[in-house]
N, C-alpha and C positions, 0 to 999 in steps of 0.2 A: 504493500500500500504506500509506504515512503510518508515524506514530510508533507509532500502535497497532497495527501491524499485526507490528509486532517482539517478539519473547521475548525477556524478562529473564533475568537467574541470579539475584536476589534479593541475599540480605545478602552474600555471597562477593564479589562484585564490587562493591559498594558500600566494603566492607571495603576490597578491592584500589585504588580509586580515592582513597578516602582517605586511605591510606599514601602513593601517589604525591601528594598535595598536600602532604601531609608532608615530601616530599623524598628516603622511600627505596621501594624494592621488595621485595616477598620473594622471596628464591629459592623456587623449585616444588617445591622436592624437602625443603629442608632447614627452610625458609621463616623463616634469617638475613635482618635487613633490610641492603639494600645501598644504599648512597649514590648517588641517581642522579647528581648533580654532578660524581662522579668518575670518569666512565664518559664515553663515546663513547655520543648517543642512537644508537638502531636497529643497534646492535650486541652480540655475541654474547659474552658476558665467563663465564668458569669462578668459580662461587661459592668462595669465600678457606676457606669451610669445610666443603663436602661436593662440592665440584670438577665440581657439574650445572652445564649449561649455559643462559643465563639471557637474554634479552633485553632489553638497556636501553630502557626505556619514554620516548618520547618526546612533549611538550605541544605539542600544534598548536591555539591560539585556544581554542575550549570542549571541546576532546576530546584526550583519553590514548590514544596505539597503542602495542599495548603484546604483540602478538601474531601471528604471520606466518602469513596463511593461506593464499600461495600467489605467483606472479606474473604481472602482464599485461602486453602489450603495452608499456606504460612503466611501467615497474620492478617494485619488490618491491609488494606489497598487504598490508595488516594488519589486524587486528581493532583498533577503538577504541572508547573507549565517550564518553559525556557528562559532562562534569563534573558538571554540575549534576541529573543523571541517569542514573545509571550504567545500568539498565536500558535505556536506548535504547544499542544497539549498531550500529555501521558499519564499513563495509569501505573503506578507505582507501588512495589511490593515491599515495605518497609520493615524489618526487625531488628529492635535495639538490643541492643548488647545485654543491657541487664534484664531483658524479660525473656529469654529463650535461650536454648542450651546451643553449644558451637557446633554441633550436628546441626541441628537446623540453617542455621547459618551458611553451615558447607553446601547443605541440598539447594537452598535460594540461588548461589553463585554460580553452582554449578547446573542450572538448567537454565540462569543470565548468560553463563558462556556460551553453551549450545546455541540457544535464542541468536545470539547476536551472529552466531557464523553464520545465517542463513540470509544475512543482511534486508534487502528490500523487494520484497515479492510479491504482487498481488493479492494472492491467495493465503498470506501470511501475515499476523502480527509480527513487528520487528520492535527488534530488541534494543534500544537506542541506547542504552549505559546500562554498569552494573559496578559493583565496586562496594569499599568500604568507605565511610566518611564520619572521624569521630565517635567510633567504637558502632556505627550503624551502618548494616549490610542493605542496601536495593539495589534494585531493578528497574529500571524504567520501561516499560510496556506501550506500542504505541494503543492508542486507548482509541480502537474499534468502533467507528458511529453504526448502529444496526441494531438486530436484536437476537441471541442465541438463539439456532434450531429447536431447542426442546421447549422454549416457551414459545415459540409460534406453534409450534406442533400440540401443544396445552390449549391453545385456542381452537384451534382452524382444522386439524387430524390430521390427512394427510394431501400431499401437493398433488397437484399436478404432473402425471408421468411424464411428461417430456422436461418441464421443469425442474423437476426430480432426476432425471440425469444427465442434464446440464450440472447442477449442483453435484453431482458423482465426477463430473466430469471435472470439475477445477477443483473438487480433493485429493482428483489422481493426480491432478498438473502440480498441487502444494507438497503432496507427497514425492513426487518423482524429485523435486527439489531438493527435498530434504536429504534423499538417496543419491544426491550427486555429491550434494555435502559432506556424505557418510554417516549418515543417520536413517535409524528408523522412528516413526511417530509414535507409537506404543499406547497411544491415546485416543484414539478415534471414539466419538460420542457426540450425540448430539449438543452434549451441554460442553463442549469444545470447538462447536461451530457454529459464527457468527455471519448469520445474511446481511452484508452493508446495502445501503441506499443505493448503489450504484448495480444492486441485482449478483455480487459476485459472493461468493464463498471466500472466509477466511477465518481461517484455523488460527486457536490460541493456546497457550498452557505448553511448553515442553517439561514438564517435569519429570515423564517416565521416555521420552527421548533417551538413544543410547546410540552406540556406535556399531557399524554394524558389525564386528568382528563379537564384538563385547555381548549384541544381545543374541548373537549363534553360540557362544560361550556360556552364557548365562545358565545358569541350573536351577532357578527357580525357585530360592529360597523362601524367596517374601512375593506374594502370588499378588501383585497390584495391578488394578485397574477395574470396569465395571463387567460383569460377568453376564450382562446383555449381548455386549458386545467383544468379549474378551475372546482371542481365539484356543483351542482348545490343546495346541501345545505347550499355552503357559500353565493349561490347569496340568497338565501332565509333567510338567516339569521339565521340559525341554527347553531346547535354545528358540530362535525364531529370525525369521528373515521378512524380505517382502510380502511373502505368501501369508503373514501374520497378519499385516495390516489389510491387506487384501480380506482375507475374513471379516474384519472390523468394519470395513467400507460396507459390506452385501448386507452386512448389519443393520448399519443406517437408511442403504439403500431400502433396503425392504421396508423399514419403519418408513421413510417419507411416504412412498408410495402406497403404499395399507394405513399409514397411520396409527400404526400400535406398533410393538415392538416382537419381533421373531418368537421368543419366550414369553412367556407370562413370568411379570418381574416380582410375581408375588409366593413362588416357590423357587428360589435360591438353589436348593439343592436339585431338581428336579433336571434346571438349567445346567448343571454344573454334568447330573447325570448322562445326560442328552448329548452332554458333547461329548464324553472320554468313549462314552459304547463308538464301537466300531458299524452304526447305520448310517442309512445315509437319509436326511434330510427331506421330509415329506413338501419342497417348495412347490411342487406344480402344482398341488391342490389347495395349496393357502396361495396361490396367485392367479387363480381361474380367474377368466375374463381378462387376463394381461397377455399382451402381443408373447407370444411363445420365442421371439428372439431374445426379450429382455427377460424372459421366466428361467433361460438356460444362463445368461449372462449373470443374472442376481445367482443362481444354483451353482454357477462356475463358482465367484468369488468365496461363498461359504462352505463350499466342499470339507466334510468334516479329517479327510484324508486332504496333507497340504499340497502332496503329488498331485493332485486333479483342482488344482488353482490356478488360475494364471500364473506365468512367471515371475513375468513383466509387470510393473505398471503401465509402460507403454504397451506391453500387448495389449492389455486390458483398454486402454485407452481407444487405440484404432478399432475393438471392438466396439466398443461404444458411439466414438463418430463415425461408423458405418449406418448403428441403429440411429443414431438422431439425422444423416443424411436421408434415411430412408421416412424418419417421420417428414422431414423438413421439403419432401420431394411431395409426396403422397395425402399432408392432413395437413389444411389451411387454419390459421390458429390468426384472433385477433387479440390474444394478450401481448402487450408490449414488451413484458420480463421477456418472453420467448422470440418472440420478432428481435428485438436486439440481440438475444444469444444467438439467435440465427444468421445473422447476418457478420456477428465474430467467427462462426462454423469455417467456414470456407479458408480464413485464414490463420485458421491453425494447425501447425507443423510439430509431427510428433518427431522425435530423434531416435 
């Protein structure tokens, strides 16, 4: 997505970023300036003269957080902007020194380092800094305008089939990236993919990203990630390659397009069974009434044997823009999400 691909607020937060080099804040409500020096940073202080509650703004290297917008996995998360450009905004993963153990610490930095080798990619949150400052480890996250797959899919069920592999189709192109990199995603879920305004897919979170030698290596100590979509050599304890994410794709794939998820998420163990037995996968009949090219294409990626998956991501891929050439020839469509992907089809070049 890159720097350009982020909304500004203009003079308001230009305003706002240069009072904090100044040294105070405004409160929100009353907008007294407040001393940040005398404040606890990333803490919650009552303004001395209209008693709103106020977030001490704290400097991490080129950028001010100075905003809570939620929290992951480690720790709180905030809005920051750029010093030197208050317009560019990011989502920041902040943990101080004295509240969390230097395990934790290590796992933040080292999914900031990943992040950042992947640089600026479309179909990707980019990693803008990371580092320590002050006994305090972040991340800078570029902060995604859109709104996560699994909450659209909480409203609305499931997409649109050609929209839905469009959407398949720039998690292969994010993922193939990652793989040039030398990484795998290890992460595939809907609540790791964000639909921006501009209609594209872009993948966030590398936490369980690893390298590929590392996760063919991997023995399977600590069995992490979500077991909707988790592929079934991790339950077994083996290493994994492409053919792993590949599973986790037909996953989601299958959820946009149904609108519920492969398993029923409400027996754990059931799911967990399903995949280690050596059967194979009842897909044609939980996808009757879908085109029988995309019934073998979804049945390709989740093959519970990883021998009978695609290889490639790029194979996978030319599979697919074959099947969206043939929609795109054959079924006249007036949604504009689709008319735009249609009209990027033709010019994309798989390697």
């Amino acid at each position: 997505m890159g720097l350009m691909g982020i909304l500004g607020l203009g003079n308001d937060e230009k305003s706002k970023i240069a009072k904090f080099e100044k040294g105070v804040f405004p409160c929100s409500k009353c907008n007294k300036k407040l001393p940040i020096a005398e404040y606890a940073p990333l803490n919650m202080i009552n303004c001395p003269k209209c008693d709103d509650l106020n977030l001490v703004p704290l400097k991490l290297d080129q950028w001010w957080v100075y905003k809570p917008i939620g929290s992951g996995g480690m720790g709180a998360v905030y809005q920051a902007r750029h010093i030197e450009d208050p317009d560019v905004k990011g989502a920041v993963k902040v943990l101080q020194a004295n509240e969390v153990r230097e395990n934790i610490i290590e796992l933040l930095l080292a999914e900031a380092k990943i992040g950042h080798k992947f640089g600026d990619h479309e179909n990707m949150a980019q990693v803008f800094a990371y580092g320590k400052d002050n006994g305090n480890a972040y991340m800078v996250m570029e902060m995604v305008d859109g709104i996560r797959l699994d909450q659209i899919m909480d409203i609305a069920g499931g997409f649109d089939l050609e929209l839905s592999l469009y959407y398949a189709l720039d998690i292969l192109i994010g993922l193939q990236h990652m793989y040039e990199a030398g990484y795998l995603y290890r992460d595939l879920k809907p609540e790791n993919i964000i639909i921006a305004p501009d209609n594209k897919v872009v993948l966030v979170d590398y936490g369980l990203c690893m390298e590929l030698m590392e996760a063919w290596q991997y023995d399977g100590d600590d069995i992490l990630g979500s077991p909707l979509y988790m592929p079934p050599e991790r339950i077994k304890g083996q290493g994994e390659d492409i053919r792993a994410d590949m599973y986790s794709l037909g996953m989601v794939l299958y959820q946009l397009i149904k609108g519920q998820p492969y398993f029923n998420a409400k027996d754990i163990m059931n799911i967990v069974k399903s995949q280690i037995k050596n059967v194979r996968l009842q897909t044609s009949s939980k996808m009757s009434g879908i085109p029988e090219d995309v019934q073998v294409f979804v049945d390709t990626l989740i093959r519970l044997e990883r021998d009978e998956r695609y290889n490639y991501y790029t194979e996978a891929m030319q599979v697919l823009v074959e099947i969206l050439g043939g929609m795109k020839k054959n079924k006249k469509t007036t949604d504009p999400r689709i008319q735009q992907r249609r009209k990027a089809l033709s010019k994309l070049k798989i390697n």
